[in-house]
Residue, then its C-alpha position, 0 to 999 in steps of 0.5 A: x088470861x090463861x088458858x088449856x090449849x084449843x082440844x077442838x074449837x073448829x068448824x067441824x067438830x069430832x063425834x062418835x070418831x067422826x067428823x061431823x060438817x056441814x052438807x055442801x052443795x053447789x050454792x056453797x060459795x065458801x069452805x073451811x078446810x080439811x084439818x090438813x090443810x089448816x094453817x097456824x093463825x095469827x091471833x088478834x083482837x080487832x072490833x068490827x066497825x061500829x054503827x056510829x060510822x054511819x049515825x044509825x042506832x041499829x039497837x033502837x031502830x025507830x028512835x034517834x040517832x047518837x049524834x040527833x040525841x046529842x046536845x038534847x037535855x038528859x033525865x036526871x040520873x037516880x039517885x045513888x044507893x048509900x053502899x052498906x056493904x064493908x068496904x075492902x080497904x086493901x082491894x081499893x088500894x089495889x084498883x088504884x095502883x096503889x100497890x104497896x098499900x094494898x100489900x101492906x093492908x092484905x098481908x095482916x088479914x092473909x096471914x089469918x087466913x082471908x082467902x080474898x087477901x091472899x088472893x091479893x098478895x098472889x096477883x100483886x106477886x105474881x106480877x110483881x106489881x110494886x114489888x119485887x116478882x115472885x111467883x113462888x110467894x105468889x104460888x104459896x098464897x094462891x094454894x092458901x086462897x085456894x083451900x080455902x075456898x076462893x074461886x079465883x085462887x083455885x082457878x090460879x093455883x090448878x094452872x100452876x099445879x098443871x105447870x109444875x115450875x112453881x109448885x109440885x106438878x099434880x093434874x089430879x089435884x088441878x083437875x079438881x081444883x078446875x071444877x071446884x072453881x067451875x063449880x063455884x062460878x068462874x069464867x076462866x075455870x069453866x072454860x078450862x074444865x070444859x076443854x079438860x072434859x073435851x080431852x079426857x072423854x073422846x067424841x060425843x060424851x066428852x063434847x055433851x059433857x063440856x057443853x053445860x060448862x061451855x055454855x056458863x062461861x059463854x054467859x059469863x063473855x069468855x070468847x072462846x067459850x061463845x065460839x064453842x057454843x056455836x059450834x056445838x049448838x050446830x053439830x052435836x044430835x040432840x040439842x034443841x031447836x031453840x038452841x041452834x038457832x041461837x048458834x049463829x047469836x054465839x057466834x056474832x058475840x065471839x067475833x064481836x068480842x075479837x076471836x079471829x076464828x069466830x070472824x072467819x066462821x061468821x063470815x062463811x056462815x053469813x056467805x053460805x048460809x047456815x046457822x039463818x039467812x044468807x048475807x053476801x055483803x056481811x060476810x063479806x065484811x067478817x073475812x075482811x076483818x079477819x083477813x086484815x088481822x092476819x086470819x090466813x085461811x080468811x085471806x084465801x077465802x076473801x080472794x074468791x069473794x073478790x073473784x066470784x064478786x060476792x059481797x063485794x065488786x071484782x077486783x083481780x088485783x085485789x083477790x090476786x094480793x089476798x092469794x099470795x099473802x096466804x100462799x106466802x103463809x103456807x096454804x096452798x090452793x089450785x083454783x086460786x093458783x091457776x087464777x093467778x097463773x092466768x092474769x098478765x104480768x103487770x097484774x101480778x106485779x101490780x098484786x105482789x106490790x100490793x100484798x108487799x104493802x099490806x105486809x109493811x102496814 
């Protein structure tokens, strides 16, 4: 899925023209870093382990487990409603993979001007899905779909407009194409419209003004957008009790969903408590899935879980292989460092191999 750089998805989110963070205090066990000291991050999409592992049905608490219901006779299924809508020949091809097909039933009812058939053509010829790839065509009929009217063409076409490689470059045109398709429910567009709101409008007003679109697409289960729901729910004045207790439910989502930076902030929302209770042994787990998928600022901040044993045994070794991965990666840290400096040197052997490991796996 395509979309606008990142303007601001971070722990800390500018208002007013200044950094607005959470209070620390000696209980803070584990920090974000300043903007300076942030690295670039591998992106990754990884699934955190599921109830199943353990049989426990954590969404029905006092019933059966999956495996106990297994085997056990099912209600009948309702019966099925006769659908009487008319059914999109070329669409269906096009699930199918029956791609030729769908071109051939989508050009004759795009050339007089179905909006939903020359979005067809321009997925299967921007991809080149059983044709040959050709995304200046793909552009024409994306324009096409876009004036007249559908949501995701208009979403489509204000990307390349911004782009300007297969049609005119035109931000003013895109923007409004953006929140037309925002407008009429897309996704990816209300997300897009947001981070444009977010970029033309510095601090406060930018972020108040994203937020209702931030929070569309979030319904709608795009990531990015959950993880900056969380985000503001927590940071911006004014927003409703109701709504910040429901920063950390966001956040959960995103990470669920495999938003790297959603699982490093779940994991210290957990360990410092902020957003609801304190879980050591939960965030704990949110880092580890992080770290593993390459998350450099959460690979520092698992090493001092395995130093200070939050969440989980002290392992030097372990928090010692955690370390050097992220200084490999370029983020420096003293207190992690002089750890380091002060295990033996069979230990640091015996961290460096490991961390070699991790790297080859």
């Amino acid at each position: 899925m395509h979309r606008l750089p990142r303007f601001f998805l971070s722990v800390a989110c500018v208002v007013s023209g200044a950094p607005i963070a959470y209070a620390q205090s000696p209980e803070t066990v584990v920090t974000r870093p300043v903007e300076g000291e942030a690295q670039t991050l591998k992106k990754g999409r990884v699934v955190p382990p599921a109830n199943g592992e353990t049989g426990k049905d954590e969404s029905n608490p006092g019933g059966l487990a999956i495996y106990e219901r297994m085997g056990a006779e099912l209600p009948p299924l309702p019966e099925e409603k006769n659908f009487k809508g008319k059914v999109d020949e070329a669409y269906g091809a096009f699930q199918r993979g029956y791609y030729m097909t769908a071109m051939d039933k989508a050009l004759p009812r795009a050339q007089l001007g179905d909006p939903a058939a020359q979005t067809l053509l321009g997925e299967i010829l921007s991809q080149g899905l059983g044709v040959k790839k050709d995304t200046k065509a793909a552009a024409f009929w994306y324009g096409q779909a876009a004036q007249n009217g559908d949501a995701a063409a208009m979403f489509r076409y204000a990307l390349i407009l911004m782009e300007g490689r297969d049609a005119p470059r035109d931000r003013k045109k895109a923007d409004e194409l953006m929140k037309k398709a925002a407008d009429a429910g897309n996704p990816s567009a209300q997300f897009n419209h947001a981070q444009v709101l977010v970029a033309d409008n510095p601090g406060e007003k930018g972020l108040k003004l994203a937020l209702p679109y931030y929070e569309k697409a979030a319904a709608q289960g795009i990531a990015d957008a959950q993880y900056a729901v969380s985000q503001l729910y927590m940071t911006l004045p004014d927003v409703s009790e109701d709504k910040r207790k429901q920063a950390r439910e966001w956040l959960i989502r995103a990470a669920r969903a495999g938003f790297d930076t959603a699982q490093l902030d779940m994991g210290i929302w957990l360990v410092n408590g902020i957003g609801g209770d304190r879980d050591y042994n939960d965030g704990f787990n949110w880092l580890q899935v992080a770290a593993k998928r390459g998350n450099v600022v959460a690979q520092n901040k698992l090493a001092h879980l395995y130093i200070n044993a939050i969440g989980t045994k002290p392992d030097p070794i372990e928090a010692a292989k955690w370390y050097v991965l992220s200084r490999r990666a370029g983020l420096s840290d003293p207190k992690l460092e002089d750890f380091y400096l002060g295990m033996s040197e069979e230990q640091q052997k015996k961290a460096i191999e490991a961390a070699n490991k991790f790297r080859r796996s």
